[in-house]
C-alpha positions as CSV (number, residue, x, y, z in Angstrom):
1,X,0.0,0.0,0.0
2,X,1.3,3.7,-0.9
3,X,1.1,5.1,2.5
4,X,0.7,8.4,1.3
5,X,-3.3,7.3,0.0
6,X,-4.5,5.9,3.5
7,X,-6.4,3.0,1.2
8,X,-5.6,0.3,-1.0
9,X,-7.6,-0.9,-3.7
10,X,-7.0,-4.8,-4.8
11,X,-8.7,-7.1,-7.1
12,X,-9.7,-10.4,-5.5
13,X,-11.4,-13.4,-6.6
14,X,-14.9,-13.8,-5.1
15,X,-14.2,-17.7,-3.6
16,X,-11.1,-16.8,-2.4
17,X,-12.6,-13.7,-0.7
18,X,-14.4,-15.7,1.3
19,X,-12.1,-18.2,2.1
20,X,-10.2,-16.4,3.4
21,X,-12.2,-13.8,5.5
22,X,-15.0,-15.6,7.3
23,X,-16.9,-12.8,8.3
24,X,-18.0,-12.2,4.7
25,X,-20.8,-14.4,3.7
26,X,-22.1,-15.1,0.2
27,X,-25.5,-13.2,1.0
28,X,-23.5,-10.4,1.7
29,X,-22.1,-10.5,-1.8
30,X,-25.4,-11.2,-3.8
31,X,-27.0,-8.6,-2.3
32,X,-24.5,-5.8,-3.2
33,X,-24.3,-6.9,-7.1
34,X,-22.7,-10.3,-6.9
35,X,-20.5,-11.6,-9.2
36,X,-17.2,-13.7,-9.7
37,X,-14.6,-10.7,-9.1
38,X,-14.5,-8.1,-6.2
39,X,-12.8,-4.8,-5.3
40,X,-11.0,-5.5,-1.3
41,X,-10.7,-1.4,0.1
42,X,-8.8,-1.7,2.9
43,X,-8.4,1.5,4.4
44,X,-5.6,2.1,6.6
45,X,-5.8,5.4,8.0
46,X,-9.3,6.8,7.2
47,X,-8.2,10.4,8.5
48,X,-6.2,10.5,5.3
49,X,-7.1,9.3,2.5
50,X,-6.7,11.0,-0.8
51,X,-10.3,11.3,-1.9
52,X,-9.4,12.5,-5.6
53,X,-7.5,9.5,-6.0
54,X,-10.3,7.1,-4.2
55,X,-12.6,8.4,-6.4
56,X,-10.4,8.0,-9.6
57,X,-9.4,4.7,-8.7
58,X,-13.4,3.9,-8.4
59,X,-14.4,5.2,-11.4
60,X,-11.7,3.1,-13.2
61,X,-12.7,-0.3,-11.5
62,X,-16.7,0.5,-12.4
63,X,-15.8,1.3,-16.3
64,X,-12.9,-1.2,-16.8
65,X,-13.1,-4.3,-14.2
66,X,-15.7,-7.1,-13.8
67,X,-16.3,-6.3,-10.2
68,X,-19.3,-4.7,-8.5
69,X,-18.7,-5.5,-5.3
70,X,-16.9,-4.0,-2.5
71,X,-15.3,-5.5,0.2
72,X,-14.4,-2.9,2.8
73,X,-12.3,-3.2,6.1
74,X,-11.7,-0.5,8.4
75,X,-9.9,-0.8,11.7
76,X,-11.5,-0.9,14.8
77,X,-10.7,-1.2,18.4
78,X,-11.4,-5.2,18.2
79,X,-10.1,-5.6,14.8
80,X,-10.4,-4.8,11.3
81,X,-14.1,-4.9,9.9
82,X,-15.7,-5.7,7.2
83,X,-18.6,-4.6,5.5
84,X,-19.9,-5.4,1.6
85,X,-20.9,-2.6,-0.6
86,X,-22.2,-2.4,-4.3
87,X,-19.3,-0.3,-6.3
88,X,-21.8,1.8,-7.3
89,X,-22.9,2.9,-3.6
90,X,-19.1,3.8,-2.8
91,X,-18.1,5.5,-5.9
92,X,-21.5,8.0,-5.4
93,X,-20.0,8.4,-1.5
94,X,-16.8,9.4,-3.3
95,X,-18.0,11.4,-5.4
96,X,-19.9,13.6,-3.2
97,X,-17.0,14.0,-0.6
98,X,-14.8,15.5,-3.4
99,X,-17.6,17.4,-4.5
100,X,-18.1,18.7,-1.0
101,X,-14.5,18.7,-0.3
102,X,-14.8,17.2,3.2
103,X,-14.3,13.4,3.6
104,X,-16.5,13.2,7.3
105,X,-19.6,12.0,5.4
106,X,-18.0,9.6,3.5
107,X,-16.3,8.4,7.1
108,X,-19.7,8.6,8.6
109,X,-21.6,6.8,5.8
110,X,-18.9,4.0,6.2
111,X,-19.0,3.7,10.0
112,X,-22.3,2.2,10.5
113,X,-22.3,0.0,7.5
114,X,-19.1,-1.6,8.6
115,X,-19.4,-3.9,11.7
């Protein structure tokens, strides 16, 4: 991860996904869009990520890549977290914190969606 972004964004087989991280289920991922391939954001320092670039790197992944699901993990005081999103859902979060120039709603629209 660039440390300088507060996030990484990696490709990840659906199967594997969920091997390897129990706390994702399968209805998790149908519900948000499904499909074979998903997006993993792990955010690392939420306090600074670069939004321009989340938002870029979003936009690329929902044009040119197979995947329409999100895996999100945040840290948390018991552990990282994870919550499944529809790309969609995240890049319009994205989109309005650069908009709005402030990235507390996107923190605050990812907080209670990640457990």
């Amino acid at each position: 991860m660039n440390e300088t972004l507060g996030f990484s964004i990696q490709r990840e087989i659906v199967d594997v996904l969920l091997n390897e991280n129990p706390e994702i289920s399968v209805n998790q991922i149908r519900k948000s869009g499904g499909g074979v391939v998903a997006l993993v954001l792990t955010v690392e320092r939420p306090k600074h990520m670069r939004l321009h670039r989340l938002a870029k790197e979003l936009k690329f992944h929902s044009r040119h890549s197979a995947a329409r699901v999100v895996a999100v993990t945040m840290p948390t005081a018991e552990g990282p977290a994870w919550e499944v999103l529809p790309l969609s859902y995240l890049q319009g979060l994205a989109d309005d914190a650069v908009a709005l120039k402030s990235q507390y709603q996107l923190e605050a629209a990812l907080r209670p969606r990640v457990r």
